[in-house]
N, C-alpha and C positions, 0 to 999 in steps of 0.2 A: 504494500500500500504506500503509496505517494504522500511525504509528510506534507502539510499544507508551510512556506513562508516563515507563518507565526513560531512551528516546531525546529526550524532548522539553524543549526548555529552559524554564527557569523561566515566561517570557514563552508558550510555546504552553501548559504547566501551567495557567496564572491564564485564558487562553481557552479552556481546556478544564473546567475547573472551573466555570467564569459560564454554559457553553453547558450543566453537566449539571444545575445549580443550577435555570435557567429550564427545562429539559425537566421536573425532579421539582416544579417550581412547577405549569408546566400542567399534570401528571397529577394530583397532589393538586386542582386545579379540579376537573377532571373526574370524581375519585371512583375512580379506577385505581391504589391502593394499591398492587398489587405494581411496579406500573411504576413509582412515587412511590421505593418503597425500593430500587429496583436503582439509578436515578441517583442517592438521596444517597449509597448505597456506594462508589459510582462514582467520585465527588467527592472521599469521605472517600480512598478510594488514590489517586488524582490530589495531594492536599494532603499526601497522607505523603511523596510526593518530590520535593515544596519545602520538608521540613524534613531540618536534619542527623541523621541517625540517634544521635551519639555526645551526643546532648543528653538522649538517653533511657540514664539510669544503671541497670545491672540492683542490685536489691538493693534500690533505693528503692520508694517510694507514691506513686500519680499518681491525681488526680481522672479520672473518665472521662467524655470529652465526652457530652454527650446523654443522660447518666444521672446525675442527683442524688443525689447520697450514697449515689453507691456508688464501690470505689474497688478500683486496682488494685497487686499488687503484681511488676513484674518481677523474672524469673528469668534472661532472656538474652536478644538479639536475632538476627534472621537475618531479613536484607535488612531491610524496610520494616515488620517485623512486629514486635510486642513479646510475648514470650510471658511466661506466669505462670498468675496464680491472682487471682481477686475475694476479697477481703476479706468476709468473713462470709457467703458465699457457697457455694455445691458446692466443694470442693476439689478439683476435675478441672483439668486443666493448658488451656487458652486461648490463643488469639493474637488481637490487638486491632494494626490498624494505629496506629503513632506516630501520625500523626496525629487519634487519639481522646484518647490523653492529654495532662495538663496538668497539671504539679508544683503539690503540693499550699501551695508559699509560693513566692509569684513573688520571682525571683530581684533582687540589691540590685544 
């Protein structure tokens, strides 16, 4: 049985992450778009829990990975999710895995 994410430790994380990285490698070759963006997804929740959740403050502004200039503002988390609103955006409420965001002044 396949352990879910949440059960695997940091070390099957980072081999499960490289195995979904090369899967969306070879389908972006191939020209298989949708199968390209189900592994980076994949990846992207795989990477959100190898980071701590409490590192994502609600209230603040976070860059959002893979999207330039645009930017996010948390309202609250639950699990691995960051929920909010895009800045200059729809102002419909969203969830964006932590590990898409990244504070907008790297910490000193």
């Amino acid at each position: 049985m396949k352990k879910t994410y949440a059960q695997m430790t940091p070390e099957e994380l980072r081999q499960e992450i490289a195995k979904l990285k090369e899967k969306a490698r070879k389908a972006e070759q191939l020209g298989i778009v949708n199968e390209f963006a189900v592994y980076e997804r994949k990846a992207i929740m795989a990477q959100a829990y190898l980071m701590d959740p409490s590192s994502i403050k609600p209230g603040e502004i976070y860059r959002i990975e893979g999207a330039p200039g645009e930017f996010f503002k948390v309202e609250y988390l639950k699990g691995r999710f960051a929920w909010g609103f895009r800045l200059n955006g729809e102002k419909y409420e969203e969830a964006l895995p932590i590990s898409m965001l990244s504070p907008l002044k790297e910490e000193e």
